[in-house]
Biopython code that builds the backbone (N, CA, C, O; Angstrom):
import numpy as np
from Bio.PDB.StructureBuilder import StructureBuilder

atoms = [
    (1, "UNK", "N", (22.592, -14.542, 10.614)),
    (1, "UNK", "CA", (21.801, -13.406, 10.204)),
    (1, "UNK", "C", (20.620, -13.270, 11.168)),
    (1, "UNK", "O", (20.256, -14.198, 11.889)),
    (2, "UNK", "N", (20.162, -12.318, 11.147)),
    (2, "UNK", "CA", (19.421, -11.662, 12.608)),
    (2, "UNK", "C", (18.469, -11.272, 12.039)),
    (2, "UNK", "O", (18.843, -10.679, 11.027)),
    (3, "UNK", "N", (17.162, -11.276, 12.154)),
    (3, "UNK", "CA", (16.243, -10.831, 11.112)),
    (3, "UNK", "C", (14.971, -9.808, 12.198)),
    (3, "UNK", "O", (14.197, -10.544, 12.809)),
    (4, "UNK", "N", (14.821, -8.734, 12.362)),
    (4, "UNK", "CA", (14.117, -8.259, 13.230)),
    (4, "UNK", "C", (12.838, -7.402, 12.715)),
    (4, "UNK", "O", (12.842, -6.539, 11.836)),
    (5, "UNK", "N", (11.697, -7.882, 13.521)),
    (5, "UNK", "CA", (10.908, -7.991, 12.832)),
    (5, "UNK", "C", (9.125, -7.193, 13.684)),
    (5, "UNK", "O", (8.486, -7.830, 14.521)),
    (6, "UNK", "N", (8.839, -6.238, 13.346)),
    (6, "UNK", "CA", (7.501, -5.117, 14.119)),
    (6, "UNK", "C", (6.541, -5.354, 13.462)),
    (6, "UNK", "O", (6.729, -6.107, 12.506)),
    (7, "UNK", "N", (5.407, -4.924, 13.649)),
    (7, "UNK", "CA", (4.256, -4.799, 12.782)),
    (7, "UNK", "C", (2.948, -3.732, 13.929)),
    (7, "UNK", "O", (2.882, -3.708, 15.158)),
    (8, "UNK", "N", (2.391, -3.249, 13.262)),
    (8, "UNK", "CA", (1.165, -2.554, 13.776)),
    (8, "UNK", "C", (1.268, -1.501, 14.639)),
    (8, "UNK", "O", (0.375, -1.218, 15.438)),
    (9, "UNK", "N", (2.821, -0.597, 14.481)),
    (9, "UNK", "CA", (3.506, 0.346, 15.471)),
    (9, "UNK", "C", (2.533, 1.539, 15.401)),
    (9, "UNK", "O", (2.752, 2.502, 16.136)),
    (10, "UNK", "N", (1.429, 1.546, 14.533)),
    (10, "UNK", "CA", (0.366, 3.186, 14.821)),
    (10, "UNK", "C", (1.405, 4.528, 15.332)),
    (10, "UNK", "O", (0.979, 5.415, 16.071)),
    (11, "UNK", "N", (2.684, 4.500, 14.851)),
    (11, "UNK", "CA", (3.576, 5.656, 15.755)),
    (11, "UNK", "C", (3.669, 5.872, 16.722)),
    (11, "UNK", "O", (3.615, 7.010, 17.188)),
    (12, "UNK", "N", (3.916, 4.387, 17.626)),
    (12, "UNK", "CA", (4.224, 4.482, 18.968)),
    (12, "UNK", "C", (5.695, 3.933, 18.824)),
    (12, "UNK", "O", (6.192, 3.751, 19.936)),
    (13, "UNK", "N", (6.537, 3.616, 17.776)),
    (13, "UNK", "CA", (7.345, 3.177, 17.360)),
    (13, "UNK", "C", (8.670, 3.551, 18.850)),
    (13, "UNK", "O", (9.377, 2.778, 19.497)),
    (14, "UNK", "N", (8.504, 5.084, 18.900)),
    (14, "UNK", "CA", (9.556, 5.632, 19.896)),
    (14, "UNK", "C", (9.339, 4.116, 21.419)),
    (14, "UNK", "O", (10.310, 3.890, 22.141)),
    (15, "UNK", "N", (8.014, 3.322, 21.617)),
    (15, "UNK", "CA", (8.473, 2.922, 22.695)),
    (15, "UNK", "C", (9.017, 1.344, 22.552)),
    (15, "UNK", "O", (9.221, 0.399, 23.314)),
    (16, "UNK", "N", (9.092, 1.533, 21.584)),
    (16, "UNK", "CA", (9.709, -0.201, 21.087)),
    (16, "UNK", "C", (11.289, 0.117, 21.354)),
    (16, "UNK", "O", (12.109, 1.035, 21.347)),
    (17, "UNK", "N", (11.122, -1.495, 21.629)),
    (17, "UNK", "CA", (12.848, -1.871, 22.667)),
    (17, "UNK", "C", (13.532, -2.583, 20.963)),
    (17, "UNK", "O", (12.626, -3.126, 20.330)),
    (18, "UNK", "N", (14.541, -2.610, 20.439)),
    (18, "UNK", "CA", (14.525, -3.373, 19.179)),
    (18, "UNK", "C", (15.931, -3.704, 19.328)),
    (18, "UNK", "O", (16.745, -2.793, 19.482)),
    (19, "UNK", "N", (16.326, -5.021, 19.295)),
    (19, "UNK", "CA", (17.914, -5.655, 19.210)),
    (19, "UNK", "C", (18.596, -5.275, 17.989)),
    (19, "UNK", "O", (18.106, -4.691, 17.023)),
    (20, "UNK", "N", (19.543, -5.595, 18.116)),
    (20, "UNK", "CA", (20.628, -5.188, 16.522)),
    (20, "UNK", "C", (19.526, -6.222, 15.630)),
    (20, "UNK", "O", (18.570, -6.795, 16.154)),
    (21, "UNK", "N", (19.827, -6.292, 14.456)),
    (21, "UNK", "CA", (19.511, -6.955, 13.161)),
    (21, "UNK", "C", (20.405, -6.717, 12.183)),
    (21, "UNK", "O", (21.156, -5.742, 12.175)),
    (22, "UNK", "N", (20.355, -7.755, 11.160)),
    (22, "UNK", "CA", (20.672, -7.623, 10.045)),
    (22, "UNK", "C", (19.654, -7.040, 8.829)),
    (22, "UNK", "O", (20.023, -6.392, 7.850)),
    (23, "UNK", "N", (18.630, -7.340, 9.070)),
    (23, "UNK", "CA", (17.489, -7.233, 8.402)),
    (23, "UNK", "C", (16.168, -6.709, 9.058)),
    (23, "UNK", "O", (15.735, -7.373, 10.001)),
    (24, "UNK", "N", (15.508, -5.645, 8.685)),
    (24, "UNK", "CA", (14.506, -5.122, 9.450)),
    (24, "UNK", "C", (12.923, -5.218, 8.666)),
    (24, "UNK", "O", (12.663, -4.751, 7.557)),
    (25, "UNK", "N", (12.032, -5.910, 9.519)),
    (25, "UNK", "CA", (10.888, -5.872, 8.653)),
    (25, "UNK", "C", (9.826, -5.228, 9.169)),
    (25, "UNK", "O", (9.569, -5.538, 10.333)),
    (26, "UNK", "N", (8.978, -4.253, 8.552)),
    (26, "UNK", "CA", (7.758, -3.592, 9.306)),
    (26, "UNK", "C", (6.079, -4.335, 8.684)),
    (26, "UNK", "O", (5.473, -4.267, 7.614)),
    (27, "UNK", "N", (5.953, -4.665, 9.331)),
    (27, "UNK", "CA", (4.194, -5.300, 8.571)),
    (27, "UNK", "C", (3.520, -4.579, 9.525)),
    (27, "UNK", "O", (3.872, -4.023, 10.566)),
    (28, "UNK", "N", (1.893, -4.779, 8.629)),
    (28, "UNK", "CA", (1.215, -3.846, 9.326)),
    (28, "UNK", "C", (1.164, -2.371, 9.194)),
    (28, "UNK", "O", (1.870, -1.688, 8.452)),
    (29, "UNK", "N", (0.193, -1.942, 10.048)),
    (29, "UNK", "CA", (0.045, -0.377, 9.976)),
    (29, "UNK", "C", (1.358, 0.375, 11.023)),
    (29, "UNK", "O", (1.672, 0.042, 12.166)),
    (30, "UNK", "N", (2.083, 1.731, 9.959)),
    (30, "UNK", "CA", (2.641, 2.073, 10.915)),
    (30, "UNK", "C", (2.056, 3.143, 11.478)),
    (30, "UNK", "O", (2.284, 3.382, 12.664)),
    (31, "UNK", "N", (0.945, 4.217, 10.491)),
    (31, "UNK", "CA", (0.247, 5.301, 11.286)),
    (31, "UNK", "C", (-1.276, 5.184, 11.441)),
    (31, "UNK", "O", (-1.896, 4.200, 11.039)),
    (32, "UNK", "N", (-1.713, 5.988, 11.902)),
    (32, "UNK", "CA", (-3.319, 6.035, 12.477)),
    (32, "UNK", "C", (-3.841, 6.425, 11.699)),
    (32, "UNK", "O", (-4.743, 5.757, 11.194)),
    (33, "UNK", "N", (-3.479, 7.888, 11.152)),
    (33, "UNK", "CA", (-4.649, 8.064, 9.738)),
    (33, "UNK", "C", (-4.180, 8.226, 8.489)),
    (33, "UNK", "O", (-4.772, 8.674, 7.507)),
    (34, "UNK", "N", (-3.305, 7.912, 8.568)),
    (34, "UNK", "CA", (-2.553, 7.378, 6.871)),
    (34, "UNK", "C", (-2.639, 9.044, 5.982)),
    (34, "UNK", "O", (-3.093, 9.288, 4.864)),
    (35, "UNK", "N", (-1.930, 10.088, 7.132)),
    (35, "UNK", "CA", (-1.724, 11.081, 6.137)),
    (35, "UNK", "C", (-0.081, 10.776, 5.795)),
    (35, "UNK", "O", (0.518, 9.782, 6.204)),
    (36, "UNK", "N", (0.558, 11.938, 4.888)),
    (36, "UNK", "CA", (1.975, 12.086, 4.823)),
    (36, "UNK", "C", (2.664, 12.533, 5.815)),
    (36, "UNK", "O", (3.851, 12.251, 5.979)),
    (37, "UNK", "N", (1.897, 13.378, 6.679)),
    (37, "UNK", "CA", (3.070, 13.651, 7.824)),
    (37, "UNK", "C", (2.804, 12.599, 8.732)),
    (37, "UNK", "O", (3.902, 12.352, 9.229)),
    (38, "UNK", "N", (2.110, 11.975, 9.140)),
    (38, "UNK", "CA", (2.394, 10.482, 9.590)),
    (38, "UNK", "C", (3.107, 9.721, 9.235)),
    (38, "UNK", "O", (3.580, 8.857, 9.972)),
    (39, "UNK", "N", (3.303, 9.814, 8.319)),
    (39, "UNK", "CA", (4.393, 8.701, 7.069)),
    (39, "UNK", "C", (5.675, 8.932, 6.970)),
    (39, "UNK", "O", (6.593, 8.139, 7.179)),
    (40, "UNK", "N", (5.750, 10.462, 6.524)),
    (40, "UNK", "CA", (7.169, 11.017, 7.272)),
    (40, "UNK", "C", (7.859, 10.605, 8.398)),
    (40, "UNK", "O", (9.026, 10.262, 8.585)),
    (41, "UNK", "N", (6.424, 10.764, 9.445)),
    (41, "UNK", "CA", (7.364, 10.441, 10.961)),
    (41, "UNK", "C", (7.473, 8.945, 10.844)),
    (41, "UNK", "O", (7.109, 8.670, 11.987)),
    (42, "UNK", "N", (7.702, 7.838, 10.307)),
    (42, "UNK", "CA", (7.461, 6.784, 10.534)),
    (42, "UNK", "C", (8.524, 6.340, 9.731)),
    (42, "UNK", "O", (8.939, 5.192, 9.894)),
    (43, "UNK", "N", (9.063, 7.130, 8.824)),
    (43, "UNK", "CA", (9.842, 6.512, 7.497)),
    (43, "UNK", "C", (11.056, 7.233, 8.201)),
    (43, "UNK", "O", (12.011, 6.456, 8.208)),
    (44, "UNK", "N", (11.418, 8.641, 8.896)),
    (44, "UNK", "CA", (12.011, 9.033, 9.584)),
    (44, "UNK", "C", (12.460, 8.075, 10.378)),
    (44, "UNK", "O", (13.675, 7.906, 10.479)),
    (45, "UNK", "N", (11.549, 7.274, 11.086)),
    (45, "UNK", "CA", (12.108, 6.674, 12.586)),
    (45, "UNK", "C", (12.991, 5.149, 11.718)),
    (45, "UNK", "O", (14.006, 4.648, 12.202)),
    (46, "UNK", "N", (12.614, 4.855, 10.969)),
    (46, "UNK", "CA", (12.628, 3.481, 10.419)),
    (46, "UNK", "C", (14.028, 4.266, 9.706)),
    (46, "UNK", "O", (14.966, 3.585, 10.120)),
    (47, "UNK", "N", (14.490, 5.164, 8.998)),
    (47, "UNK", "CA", (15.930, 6.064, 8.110)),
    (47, "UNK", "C", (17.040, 5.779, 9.709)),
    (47, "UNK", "O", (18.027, 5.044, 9.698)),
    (48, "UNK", "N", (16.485, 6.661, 11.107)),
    (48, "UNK", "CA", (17.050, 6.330, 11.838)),
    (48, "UNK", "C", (17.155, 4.865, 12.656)),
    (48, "UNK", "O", (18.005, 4.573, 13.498)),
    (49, "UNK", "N", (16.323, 4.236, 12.290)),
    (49, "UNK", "CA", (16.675, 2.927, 12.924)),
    (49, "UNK", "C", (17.460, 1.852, 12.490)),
    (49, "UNK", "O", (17.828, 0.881, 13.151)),
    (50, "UNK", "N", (17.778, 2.235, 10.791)),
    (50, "UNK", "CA", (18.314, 1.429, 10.279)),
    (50, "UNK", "C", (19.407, 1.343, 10.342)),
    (50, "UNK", "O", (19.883, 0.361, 9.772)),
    (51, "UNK", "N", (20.427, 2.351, 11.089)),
    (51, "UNK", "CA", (22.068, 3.180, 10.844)),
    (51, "UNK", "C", (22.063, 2.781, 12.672)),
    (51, "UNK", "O", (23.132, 2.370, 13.123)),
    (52, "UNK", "N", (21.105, 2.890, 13.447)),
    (52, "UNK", "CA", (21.688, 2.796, 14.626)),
    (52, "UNK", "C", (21.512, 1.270, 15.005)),
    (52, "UNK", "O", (21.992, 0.866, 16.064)),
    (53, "UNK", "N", (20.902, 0.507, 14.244)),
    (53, "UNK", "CA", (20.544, -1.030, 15.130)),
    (53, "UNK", "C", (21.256, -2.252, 14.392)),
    (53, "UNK", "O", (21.163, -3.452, 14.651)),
    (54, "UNK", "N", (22.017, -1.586, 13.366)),
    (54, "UNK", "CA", (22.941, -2.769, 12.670)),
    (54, "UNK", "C", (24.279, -3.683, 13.500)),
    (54, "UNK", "O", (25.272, -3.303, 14.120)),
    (55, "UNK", "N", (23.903, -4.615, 13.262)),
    (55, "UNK", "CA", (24.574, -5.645, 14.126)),
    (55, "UNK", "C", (26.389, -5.475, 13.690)),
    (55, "UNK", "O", (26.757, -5.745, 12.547)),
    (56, "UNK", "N", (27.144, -5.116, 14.507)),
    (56, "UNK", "CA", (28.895, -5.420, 14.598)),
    (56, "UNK", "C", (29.026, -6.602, 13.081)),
    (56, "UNK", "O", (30.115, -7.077, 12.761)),
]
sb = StructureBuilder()
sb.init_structure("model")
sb.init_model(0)
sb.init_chain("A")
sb.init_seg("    ")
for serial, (resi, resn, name, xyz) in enumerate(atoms, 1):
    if name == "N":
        sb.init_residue(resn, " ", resi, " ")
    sb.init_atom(name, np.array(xyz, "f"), 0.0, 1.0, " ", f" {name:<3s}", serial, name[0])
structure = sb.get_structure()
């Protein structure tokens, strides 16, 4: 099991390099001023990251 693991991405998320995982963990802040459309984009990237980085 592969456990992959970010923290403190402020929505720079697009420049993170991230290996397959089994398991994805975010700690930390993911936006700058903690509105909802910050949150959106962040929960967005994390909806798509979860379907494209799953390990074979």
């Amino acid at each position: 099991m592969r456990i992959v693991a970010v923290s403190d991405t402020h929505l720079f998320h697009d420049e993170l390099v991230m290996p397959p995982g089994d398991i994805f963990v975010h700690a930390g802040d993911m936006c700058r001023a903690g509105d909802l459309e910050e949150f959106a984009r962040a929960a967005s990237w994390i909806r798509g990251s979860s379907r494209s980085r799953r390990r074979p």
